[in-house]
C-alpha positions as CSV (number, residue, x, y, z in Angstrom):
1,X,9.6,10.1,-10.4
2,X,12.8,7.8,-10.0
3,X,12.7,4.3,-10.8
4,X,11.4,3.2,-7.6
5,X,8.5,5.1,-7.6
6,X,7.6,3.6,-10.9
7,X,8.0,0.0,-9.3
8,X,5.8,0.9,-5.8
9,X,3.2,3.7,-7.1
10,X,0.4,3.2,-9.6
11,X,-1.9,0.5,-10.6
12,X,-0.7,-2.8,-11.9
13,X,0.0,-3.0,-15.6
14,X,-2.7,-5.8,-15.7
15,X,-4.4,-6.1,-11.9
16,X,-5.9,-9.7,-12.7
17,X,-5.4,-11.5,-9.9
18,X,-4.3,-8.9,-7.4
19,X,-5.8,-7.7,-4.4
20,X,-6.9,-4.8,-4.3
21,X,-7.7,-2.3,-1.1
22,X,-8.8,1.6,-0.8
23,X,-8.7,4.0,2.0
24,X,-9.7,7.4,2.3
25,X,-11.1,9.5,-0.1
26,X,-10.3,11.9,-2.7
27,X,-12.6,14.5,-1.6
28,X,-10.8,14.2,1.8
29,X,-7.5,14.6,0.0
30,X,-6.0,11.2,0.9
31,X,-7.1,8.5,-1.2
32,X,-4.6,5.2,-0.8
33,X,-5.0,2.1,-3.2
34,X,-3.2,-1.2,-2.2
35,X,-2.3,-3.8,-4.7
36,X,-1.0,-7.5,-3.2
37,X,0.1,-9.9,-5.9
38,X,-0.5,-12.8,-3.3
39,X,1.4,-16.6,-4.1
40,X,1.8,-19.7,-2.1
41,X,1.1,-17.4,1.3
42,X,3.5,-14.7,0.6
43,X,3.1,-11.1,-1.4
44,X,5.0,-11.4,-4.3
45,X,4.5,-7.7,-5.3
46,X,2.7,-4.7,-4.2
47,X,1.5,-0.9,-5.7
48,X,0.1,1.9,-3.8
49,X,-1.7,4.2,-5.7
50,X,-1.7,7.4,-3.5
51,X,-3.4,10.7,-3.9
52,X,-2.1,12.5,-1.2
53,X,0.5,14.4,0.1
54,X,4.2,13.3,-1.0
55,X,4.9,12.6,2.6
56,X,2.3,9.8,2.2
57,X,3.8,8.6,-1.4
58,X,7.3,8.1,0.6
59,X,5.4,6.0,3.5
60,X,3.7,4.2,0.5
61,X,7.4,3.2,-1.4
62,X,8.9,2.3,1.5
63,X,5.8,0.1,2.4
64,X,6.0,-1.8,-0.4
65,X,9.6,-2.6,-0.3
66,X,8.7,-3.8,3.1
67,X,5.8,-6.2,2.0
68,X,7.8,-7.5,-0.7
69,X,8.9,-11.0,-0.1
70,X,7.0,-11.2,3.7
71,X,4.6,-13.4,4.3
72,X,0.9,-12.6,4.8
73,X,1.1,-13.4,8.5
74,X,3.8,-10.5,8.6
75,X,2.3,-8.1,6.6
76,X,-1.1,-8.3,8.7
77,X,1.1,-6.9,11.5
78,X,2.2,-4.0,10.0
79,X,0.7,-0.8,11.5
80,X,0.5,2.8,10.5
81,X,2.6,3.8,13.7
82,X,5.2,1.2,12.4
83,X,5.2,2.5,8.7
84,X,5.3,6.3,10.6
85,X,8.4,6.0,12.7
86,X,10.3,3.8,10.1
87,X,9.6,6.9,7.4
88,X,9.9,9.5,9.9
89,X,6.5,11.2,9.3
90,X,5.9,14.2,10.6
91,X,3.3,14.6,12.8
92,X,1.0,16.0,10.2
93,X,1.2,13.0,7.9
94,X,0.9,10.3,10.8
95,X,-3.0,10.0,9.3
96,X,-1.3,9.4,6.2
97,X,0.4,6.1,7.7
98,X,-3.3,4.8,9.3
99,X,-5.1,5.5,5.6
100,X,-2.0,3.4,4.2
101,X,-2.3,0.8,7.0
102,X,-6.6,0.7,6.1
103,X,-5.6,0.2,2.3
104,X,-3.4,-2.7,3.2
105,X,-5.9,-5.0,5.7
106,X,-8.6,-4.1,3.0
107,X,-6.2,-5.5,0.0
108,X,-5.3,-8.4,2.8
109,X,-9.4,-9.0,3.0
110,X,-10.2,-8.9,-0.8
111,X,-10.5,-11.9,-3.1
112,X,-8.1,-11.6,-6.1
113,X,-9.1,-9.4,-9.0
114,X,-11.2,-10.6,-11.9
115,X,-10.2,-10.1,-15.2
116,X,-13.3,-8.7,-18.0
């Protein structure tokens, strides 16, 4: 894993006070986890956890370069079509893209995590 899968992929080191967002399912082979660090309107950071295919980890890096810095208005208009043709996604892994795309609008949705 280069160094920027370590900053995109995985949970937060400590995920109190991000948002957090799943998709999929593991027994469907294509689980996606979204992490928003969220301030003054804007995502400071994001984390994908992905356990798919590595078609879907590249969608998810790239992803969360893109959300870095936008604000949330932006990132709510962010599809899985968009995230597809930007990462060139075969047409295979296009499903991968939508589950990414659900993982996002559900993180978007959620209140920030709790710590305890």
């Amino acid at each position: 894993m280069d160094d920027v899968d370590k900053e995109s992929l995985g949970s937060p080191d400590d995920p109190v006070g991000w948002q957090h967002g799943v998709a999929g399912s593991v027994r469907d082979n294509r689980r996606i986890d979204c992490w928003l660090e969220v301030v003054d309107g804007g995502i400071r950071a994001a984390r994908f956890e992905v356990f798919a295919s590595d078609e879907a980890r590249r969608a998810a890096v790239w992803t969360v370069q893109w959300l870095q810095g936008q604000a949330i208005a932006q990132a709510e208009g962010l599809t899985g079509l968009a995230i597809a043709e930007a990462t060139n996604l075969p047409d295979a892994s296009r499903s991968d893209a939508l589950c990414i795309e659900d993982a996002l609008r559900a993180a978007l949705a959620a209140p920030p995590t709790e710590g305890g």
